[in-house]
N, C-alpha and C positions, 0 to 999 in steps of 0.2 A: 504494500500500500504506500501512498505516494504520499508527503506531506501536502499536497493539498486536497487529494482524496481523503487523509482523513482529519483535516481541520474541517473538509463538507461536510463527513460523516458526525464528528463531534457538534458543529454546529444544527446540522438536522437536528440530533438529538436533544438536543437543549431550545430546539423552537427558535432559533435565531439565526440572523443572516451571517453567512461567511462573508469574511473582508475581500475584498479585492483585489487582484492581484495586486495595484498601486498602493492600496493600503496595505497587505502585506511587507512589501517593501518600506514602507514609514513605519512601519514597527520594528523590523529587524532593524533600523537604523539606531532606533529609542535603542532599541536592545544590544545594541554593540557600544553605544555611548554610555552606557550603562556599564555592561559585562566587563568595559575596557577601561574604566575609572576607578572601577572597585572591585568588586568579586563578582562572580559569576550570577551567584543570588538574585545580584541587583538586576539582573534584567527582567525576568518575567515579572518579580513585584513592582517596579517600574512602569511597565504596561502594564499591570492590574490598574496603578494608582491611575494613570493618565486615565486608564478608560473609566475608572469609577469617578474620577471628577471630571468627566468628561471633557475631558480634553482634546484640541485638534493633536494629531500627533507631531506636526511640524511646531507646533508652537509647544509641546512635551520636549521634543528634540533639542529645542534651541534653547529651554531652561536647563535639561542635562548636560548640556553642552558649557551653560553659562556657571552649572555647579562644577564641572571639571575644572575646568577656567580657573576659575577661586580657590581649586583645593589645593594646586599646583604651589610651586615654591614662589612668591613673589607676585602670588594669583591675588 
């Protein structure tokens, strides 16, 4: 099974629309600016958080980006 077969299969199951393929991509972004700042963790709770505050993801991306930023030496 293909990860998008079964992100459709998981999403059928839970009665809601799978992401898009564009929107996929905006997520695995979150999710590397995430996985790549801290520990691995941080990405899929990352994407929980954006999506339970409903957040665009480009504008999720660009505040993980702007925590990176800051954590850095001199950020």
């Amino acid at each position: 099974m293909t990860a998008e077969e079964w992100i459709a299969a998981f999403a059928t199951s839970v009665e809601a629309e799978a992401p898009a393929p564009e929107e996929i991509e905006r997520l695995l972004k979150l999710a590397a600016v995430a996985a790549h700042s801290s520990e691995r963790i941080a990405a899929p709770v990352a994407c929980w958080i954006a999506g339970r505050a409903g957040l665009d993801l480009d504008e999720a991306t660009e505040i993980a980006e702007e925590i990176t930023v800051s954590a850095e030496p001199g950020g």
